[in-house]
N, CA and C of each residue as an Amber inpcrd file, in Angstrom:
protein
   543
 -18.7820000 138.6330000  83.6810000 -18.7480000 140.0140000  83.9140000
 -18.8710000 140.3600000  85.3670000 -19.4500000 139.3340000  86.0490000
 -19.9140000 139.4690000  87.8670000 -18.2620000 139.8940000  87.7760000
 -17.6070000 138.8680000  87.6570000 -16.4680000 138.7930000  88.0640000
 -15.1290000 140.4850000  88.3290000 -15.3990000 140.5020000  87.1480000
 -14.6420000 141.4460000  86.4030000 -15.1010000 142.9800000  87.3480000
 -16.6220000 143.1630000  87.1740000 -17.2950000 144.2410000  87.9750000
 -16.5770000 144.3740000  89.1610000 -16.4880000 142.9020000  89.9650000
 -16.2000000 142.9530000  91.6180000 -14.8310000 143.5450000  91.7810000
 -14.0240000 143.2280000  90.8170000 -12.5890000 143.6920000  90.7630000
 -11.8620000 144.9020000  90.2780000 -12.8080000 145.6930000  89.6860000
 -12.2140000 146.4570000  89.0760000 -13.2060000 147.8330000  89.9670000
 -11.9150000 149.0280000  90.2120000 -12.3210000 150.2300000  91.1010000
 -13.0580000 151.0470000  90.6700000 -13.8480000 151.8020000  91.4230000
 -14.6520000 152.5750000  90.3480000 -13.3800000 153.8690000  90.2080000
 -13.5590000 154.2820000  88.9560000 -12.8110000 155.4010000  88.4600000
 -13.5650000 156.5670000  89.0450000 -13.4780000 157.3830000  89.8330000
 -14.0760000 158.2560000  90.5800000 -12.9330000 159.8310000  91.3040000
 -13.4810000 159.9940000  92.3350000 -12.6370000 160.9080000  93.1390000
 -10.9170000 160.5490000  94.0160000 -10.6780000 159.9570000  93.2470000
  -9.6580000 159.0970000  94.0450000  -8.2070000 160.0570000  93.5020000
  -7.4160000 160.4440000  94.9260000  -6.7690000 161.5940000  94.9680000
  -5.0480000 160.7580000  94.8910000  -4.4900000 161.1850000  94.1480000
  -3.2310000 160.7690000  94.6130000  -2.2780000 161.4430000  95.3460000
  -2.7360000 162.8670000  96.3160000  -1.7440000 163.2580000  97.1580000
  -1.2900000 162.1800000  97.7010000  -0.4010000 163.1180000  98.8620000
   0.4710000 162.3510000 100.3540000  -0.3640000 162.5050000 101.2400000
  -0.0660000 161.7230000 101.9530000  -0.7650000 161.8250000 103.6020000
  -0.6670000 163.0580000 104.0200000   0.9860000 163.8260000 103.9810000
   1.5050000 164.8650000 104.4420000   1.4250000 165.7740000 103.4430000
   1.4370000 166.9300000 103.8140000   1.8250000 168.1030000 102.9270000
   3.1090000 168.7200000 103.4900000   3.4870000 169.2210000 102.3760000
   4.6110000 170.1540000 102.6920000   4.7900000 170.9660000 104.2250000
   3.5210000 171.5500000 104.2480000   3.1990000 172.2440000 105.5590000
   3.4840000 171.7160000 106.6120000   2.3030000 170.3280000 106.5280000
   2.3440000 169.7000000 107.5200000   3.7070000 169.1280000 108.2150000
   4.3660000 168.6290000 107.2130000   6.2630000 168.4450000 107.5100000
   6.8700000 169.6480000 107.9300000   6.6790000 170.6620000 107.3180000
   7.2160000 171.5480000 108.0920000   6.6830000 172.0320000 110.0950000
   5.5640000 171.8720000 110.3210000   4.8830000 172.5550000 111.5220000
   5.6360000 170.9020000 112.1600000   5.5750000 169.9300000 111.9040000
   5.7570000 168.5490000 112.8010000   7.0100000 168.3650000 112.9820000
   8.2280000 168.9690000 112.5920000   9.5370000 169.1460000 112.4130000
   9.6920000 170.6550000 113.4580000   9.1080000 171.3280000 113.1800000
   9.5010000 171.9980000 114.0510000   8.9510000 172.0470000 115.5060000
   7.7450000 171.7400000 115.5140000   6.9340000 170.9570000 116.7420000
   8.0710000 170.1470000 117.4480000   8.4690000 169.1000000 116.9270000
   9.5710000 168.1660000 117.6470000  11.1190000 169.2790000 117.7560000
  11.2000000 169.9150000 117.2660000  12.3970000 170.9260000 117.3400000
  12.5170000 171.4250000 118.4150000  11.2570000 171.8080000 119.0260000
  11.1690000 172.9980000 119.5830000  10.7850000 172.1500000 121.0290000
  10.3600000 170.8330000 121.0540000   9.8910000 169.8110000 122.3950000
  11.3870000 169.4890000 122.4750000  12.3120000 169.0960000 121.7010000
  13.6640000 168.7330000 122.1510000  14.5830000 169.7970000 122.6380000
  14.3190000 171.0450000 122.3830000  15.1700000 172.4080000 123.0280000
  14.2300000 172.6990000 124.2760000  13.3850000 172.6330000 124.4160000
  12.3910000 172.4360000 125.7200000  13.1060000 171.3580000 126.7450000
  13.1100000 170.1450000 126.2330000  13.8820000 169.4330000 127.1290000
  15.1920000 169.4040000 127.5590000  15.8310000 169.3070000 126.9280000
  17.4130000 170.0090000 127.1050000  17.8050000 171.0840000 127.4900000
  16.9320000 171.9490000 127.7010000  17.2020000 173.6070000 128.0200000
  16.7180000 172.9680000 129.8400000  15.8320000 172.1850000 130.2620000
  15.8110000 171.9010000 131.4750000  16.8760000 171.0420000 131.9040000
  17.2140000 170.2760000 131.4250000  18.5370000 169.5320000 131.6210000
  19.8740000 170.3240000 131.9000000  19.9300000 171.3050000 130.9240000
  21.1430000 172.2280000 131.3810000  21.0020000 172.7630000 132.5860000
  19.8830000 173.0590000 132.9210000  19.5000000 174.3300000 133.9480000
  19.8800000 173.2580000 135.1350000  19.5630000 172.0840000 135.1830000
  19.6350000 171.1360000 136.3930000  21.0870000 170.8060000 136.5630000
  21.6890000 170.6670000 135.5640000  22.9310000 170.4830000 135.4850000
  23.7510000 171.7850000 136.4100000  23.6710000 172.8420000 135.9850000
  24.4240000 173.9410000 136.5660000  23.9360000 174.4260000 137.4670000
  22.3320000 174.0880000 138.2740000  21.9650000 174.3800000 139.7330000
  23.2020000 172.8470000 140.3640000  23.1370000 172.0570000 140.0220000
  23.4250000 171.1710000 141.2620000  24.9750000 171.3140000 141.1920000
  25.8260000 172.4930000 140.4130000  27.1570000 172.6520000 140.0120000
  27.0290000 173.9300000 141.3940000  26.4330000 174.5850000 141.5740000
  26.3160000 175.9710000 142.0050000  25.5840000 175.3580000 143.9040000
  25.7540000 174.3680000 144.3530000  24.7950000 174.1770000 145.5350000
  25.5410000 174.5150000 147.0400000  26.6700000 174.8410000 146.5720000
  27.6390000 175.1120000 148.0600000  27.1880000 176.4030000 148.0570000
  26.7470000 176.8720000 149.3820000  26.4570000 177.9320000 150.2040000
  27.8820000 178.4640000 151.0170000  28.4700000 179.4390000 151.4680000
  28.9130000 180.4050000 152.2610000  28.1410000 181.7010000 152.6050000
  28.6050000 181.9710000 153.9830000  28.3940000 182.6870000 154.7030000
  28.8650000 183.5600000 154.5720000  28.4780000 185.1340000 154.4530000
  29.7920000 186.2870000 154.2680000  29.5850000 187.1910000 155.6700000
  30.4550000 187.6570000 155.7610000  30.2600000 188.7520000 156.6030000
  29.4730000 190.4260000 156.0680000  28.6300000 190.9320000 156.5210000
  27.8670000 192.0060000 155.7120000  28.3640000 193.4880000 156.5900000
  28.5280000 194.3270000 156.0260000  28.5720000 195.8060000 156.4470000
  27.5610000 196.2560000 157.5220000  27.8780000 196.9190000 158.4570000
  26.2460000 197.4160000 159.3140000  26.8610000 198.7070000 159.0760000
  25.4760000 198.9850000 158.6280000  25.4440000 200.6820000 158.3180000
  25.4560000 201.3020000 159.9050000  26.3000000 202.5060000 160.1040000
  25.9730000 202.8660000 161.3300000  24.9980000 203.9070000 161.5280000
  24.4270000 204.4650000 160.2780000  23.3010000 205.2660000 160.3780000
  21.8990000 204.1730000 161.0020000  21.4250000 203.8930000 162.2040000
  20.3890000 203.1310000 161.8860000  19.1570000 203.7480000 161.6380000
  17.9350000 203.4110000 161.8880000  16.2040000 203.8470000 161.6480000
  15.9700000 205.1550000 162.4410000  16.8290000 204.6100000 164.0310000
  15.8930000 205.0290000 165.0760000  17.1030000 207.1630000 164.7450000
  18.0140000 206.9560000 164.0110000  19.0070000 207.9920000 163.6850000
  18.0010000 209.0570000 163.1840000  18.1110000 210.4220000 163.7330000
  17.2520000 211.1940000 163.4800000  17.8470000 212.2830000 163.5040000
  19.2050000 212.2690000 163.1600000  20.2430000 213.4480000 162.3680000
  19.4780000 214.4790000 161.2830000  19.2020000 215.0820000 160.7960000
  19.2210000 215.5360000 159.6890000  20.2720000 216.0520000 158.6800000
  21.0280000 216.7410000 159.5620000  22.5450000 217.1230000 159.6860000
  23.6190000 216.2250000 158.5790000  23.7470000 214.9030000 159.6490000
  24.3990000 213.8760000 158.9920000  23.4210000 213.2190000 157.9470000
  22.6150000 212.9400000 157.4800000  22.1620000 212.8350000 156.0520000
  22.2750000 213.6770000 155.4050000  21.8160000 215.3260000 155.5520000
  22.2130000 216.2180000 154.3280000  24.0470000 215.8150000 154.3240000
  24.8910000 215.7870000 155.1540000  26.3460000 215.6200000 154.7000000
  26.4730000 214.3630000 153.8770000  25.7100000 212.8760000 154.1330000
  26.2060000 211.9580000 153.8880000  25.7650000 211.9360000 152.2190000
  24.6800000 212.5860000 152.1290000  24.1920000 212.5290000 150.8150000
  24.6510000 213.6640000 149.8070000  25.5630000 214.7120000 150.5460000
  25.7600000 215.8690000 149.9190000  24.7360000 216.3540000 149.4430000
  23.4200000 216.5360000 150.0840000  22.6880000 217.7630000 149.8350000
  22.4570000 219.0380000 150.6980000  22.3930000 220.2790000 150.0220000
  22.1080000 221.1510000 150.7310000  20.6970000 222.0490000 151.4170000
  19.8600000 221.3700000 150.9490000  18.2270000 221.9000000 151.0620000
  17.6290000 220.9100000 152.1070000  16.9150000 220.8890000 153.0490000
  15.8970000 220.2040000 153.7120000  14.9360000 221.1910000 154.1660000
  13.8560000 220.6830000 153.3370000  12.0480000 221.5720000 153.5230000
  11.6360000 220.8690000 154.6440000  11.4850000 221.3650000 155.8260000
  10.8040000 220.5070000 157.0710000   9.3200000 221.0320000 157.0140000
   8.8080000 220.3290000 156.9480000   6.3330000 220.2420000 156.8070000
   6.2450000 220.5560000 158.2390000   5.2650000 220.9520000 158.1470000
   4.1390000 220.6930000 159.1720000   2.8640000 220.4850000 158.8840000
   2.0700000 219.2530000 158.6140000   1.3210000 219.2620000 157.8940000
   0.1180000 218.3020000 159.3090000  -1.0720000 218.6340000 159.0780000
  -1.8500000 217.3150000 159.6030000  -2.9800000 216.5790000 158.7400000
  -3.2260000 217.2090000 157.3240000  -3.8830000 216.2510000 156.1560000
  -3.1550000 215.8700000 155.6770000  -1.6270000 216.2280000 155.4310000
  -0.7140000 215.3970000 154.7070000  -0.3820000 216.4650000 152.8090000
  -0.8560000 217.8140000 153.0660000  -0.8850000 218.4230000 151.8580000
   0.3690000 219.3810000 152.0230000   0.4670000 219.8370000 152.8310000
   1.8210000 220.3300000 153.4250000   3.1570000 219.8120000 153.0590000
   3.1450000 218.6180000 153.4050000   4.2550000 217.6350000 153.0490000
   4.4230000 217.4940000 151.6220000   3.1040000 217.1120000 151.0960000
   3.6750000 217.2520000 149.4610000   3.9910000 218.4170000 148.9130000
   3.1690000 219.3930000 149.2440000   3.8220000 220.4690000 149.1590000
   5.4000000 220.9330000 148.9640000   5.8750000 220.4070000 150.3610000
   7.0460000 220.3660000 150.8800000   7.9920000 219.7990000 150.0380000
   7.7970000 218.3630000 149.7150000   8.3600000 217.4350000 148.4220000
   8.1940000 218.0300000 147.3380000   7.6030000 219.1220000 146.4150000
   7.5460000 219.6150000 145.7590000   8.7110000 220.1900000 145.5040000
   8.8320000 221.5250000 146.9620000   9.2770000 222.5490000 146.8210000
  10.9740000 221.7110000 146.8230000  11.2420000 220.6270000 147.3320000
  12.6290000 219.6590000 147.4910000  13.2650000 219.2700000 146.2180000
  12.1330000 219.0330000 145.3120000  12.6510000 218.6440000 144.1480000
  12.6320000 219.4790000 143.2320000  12.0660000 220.9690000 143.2550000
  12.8180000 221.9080000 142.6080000  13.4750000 222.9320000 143.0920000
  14.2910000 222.3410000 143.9640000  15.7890000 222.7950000 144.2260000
  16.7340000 222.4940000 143.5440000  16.4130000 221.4430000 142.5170000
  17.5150000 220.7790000 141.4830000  17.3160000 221.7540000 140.2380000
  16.6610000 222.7890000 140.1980000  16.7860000 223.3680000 139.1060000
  17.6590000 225.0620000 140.1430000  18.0520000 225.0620000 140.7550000
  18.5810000 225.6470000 141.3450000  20.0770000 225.1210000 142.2870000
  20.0830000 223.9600000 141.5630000  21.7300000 223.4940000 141.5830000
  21.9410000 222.9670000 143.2520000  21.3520000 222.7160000 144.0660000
  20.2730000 222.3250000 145.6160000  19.9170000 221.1300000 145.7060000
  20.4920000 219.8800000 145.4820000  19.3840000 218.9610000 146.0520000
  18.9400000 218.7230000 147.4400000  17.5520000 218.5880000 147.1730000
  17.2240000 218.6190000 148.2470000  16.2780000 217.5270000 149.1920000
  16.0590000 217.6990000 150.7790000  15.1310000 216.1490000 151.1540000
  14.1730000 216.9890000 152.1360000  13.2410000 216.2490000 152.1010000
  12.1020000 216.4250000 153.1200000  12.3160000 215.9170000 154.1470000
  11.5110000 216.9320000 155.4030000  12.0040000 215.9170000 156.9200000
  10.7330000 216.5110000 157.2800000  10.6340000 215.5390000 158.4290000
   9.3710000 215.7010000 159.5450000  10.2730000 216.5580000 160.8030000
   9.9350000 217.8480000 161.0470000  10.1120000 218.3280000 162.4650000
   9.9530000 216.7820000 163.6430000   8.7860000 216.2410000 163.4300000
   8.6830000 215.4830000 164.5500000  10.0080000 214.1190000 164.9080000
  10.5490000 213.7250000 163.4210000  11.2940000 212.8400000 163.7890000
  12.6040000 213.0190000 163.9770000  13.0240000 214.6400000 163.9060000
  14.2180000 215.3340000 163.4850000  14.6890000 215.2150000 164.8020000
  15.7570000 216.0660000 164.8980000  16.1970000 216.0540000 166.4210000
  16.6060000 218.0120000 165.2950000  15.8700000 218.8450000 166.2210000
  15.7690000 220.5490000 165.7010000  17.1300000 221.0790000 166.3600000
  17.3610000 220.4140000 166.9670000  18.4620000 221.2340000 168.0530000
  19.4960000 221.2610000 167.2260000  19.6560000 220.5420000 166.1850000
  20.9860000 220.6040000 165.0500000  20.4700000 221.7780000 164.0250000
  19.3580000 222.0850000 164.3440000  18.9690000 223.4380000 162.9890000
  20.1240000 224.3900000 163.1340000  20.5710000 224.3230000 164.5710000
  21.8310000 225.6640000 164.4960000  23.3330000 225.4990000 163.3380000
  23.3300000 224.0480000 163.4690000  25.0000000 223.3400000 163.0270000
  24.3600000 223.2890000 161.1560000  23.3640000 223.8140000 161.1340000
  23.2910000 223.6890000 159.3450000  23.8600000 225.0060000 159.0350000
  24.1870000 226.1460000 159.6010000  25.3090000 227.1010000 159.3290000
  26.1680000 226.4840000 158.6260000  27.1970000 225.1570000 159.4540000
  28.4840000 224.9150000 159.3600000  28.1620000 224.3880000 157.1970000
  26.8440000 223.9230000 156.8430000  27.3940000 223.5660000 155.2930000
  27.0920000 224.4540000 154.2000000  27.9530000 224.4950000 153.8220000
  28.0810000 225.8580000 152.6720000  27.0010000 225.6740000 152.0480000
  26.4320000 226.9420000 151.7950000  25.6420000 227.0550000 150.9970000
  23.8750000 226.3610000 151.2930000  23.6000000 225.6060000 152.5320000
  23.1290000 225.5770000 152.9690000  21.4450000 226.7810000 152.9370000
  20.1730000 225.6250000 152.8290000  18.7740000 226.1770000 153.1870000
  17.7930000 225.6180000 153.9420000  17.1590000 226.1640000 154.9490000
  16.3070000 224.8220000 155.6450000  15.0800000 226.0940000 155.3120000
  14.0340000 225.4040000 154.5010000  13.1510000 225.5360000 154.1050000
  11.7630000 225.2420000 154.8630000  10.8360000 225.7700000 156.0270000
   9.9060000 225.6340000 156.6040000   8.6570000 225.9160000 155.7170000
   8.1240000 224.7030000 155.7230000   6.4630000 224.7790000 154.8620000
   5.8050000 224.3210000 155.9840000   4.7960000 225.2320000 156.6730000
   3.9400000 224.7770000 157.9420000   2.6200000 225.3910000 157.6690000
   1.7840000 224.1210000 157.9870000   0.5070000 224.4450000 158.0880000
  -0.4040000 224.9090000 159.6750000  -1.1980000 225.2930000 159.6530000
  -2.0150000 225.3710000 160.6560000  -2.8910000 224.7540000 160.5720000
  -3.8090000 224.4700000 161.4930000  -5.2690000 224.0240000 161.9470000
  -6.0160000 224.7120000 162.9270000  -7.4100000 224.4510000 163.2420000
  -8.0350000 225.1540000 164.1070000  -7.9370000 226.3340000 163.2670000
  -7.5450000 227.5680000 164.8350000  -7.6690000 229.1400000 164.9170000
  -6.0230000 229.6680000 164.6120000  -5.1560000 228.8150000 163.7900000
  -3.9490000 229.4050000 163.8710000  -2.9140000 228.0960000 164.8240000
  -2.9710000 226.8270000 164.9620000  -2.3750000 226.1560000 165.6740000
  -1.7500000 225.5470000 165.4250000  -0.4990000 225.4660000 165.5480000
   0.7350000 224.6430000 165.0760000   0.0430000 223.0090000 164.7460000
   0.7970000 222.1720000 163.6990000  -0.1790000 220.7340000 163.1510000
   0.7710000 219.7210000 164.2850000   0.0110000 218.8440000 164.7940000
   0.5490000 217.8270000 165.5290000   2.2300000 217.6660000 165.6340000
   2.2200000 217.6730000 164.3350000   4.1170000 217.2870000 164.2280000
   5.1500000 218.0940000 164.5680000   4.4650000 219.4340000 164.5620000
   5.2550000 220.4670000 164.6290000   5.1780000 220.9510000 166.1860000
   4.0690000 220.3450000 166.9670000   4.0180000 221.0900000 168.6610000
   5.5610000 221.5200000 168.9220000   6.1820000 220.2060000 168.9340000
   7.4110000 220.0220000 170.0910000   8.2800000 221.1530000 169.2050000
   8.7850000 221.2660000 168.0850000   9.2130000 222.7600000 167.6060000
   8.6860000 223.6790000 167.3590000   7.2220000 224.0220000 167.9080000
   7.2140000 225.4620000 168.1230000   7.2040000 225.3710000 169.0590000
   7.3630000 224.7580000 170.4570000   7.5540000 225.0100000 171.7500000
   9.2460000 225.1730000 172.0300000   9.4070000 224.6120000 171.0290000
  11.2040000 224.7250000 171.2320000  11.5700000 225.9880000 170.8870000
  11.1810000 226.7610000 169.8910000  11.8530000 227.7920000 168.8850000
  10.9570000 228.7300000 170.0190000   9.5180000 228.6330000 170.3720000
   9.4350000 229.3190000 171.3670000   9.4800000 229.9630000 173.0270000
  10.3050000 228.6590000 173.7150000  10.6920000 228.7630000 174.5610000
  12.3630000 228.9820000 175.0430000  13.0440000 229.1520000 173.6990000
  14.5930000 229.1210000 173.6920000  14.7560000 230.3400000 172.4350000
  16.0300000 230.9280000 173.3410000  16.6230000 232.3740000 172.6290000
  17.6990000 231.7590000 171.8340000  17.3420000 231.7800000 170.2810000
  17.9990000 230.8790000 169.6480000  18.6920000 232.2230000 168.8970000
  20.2100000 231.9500000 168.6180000  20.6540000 233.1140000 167.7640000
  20.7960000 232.1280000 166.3470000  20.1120000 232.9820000 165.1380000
  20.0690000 231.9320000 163.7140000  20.8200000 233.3170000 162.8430000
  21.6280000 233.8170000 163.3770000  22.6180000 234.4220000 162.8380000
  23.3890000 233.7340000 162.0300000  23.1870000 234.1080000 160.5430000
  24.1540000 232.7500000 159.3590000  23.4600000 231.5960000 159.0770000
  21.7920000 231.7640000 159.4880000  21.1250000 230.3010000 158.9000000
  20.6500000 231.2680000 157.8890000  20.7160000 230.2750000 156.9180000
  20.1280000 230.7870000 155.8710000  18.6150000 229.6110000 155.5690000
  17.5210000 230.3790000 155.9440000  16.1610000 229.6780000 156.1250000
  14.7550000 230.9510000 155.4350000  13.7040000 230.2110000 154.7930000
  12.7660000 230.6380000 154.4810000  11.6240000 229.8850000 154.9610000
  10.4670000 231.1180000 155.3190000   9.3500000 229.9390000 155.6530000
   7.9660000 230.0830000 155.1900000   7.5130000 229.5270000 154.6960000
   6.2520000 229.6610000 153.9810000   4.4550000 228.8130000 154.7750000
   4.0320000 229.6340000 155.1700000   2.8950000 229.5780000 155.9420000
   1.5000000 229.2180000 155.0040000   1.1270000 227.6830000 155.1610000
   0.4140000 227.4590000 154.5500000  -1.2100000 227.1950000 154.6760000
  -1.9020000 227.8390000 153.8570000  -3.4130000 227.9880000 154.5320000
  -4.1410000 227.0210000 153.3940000  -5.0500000 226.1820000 153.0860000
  -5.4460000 225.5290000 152.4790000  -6.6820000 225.5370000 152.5880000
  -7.6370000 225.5660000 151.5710000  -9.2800000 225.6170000 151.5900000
  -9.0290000 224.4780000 150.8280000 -10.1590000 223.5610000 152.0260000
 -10.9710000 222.4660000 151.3900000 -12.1610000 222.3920000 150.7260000
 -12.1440000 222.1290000 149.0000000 -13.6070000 222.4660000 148.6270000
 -14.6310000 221.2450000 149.0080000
């Protein structure tokens, strides 16, 4: 009976699944699916960079408007708009202001751009007659006791030291006072 005992299994918990389950074949199949489109998707990519490695040189456009261009004139033409709100601002509330009042000119059929008096060249304020339909929109602030804001010195010394005829400008100007709470 020693014998027999040693050889024979105990009848117990003994499972006859698979190693694998269904699942598991499925997630390890697609695991390797998805590592072989991983690799090959870099292979292509290497393939068609080293297809694509010749360089040329082109020749590029130079805009002839450059930075230092301080037309206003020729941007409202180039852009076909008719509105430019020029600020005078020295906190910088003026100006938005200003950008405000620019972008609802489009509900009045107007687009329009903001400019700095200071970077403008003013002496063309006369030649905005020549575009139809044409508005140059002044939003200026003061400081101090009533004093023109930094940006604006050099055009109010201009507009006030020169007999300007603005016969046919069509311009509004709005004087802005601001309390800081």
């Amino acid at each position: 009976m020693d014998a027999q005992a040693e050889t024979e299994m105990p009848t117990g918990n003994v499972s006859d699944e698979p190693f694998l389950g269904p699942l598991d074949i499925i997630l390890l199949v697609s695991l390797l699916a998805g590592t072989a489109w991983y690799l090959l998707k870099g292979k292509k990519k290497e393939n068609q960079a080293s297809q694509f490695k010749s360089y040329s040189i082109q020749p590029t456009t130079v805009n002839t408007m450059t930075m230092v261009e301080n037309s206003f004139i020729k941007k409202l033409q180039s852009s076909g708009r008719r509105l430019v709100v020029f600020y005078g601002s020295q906190t910088g509330t003026a100006e938005e202001f200003a950008g405000r009042l620019a972008k609802e000119g489009i509900r009045y059929q107007m687009k329009g751009m903001v400019a700095d008096p200071e970077e403008c060249n003013m002496e063309e304020l006369l030649m905005l007659k020549d575009i139809d339909k044409s508005l140059a929109v002044f939003c200026l602030a003061t400081y101090g006791e009533g004093d023109p804001t930094d940006n604006c010195m050099e055009f109010y010394d201009w507009i006030q030291n020169n007999d300007l005829d603005m016969t046919g400008l069509n311009y509004a100007v709005s004087g802005c006072k601001f309390k800081l709470h």
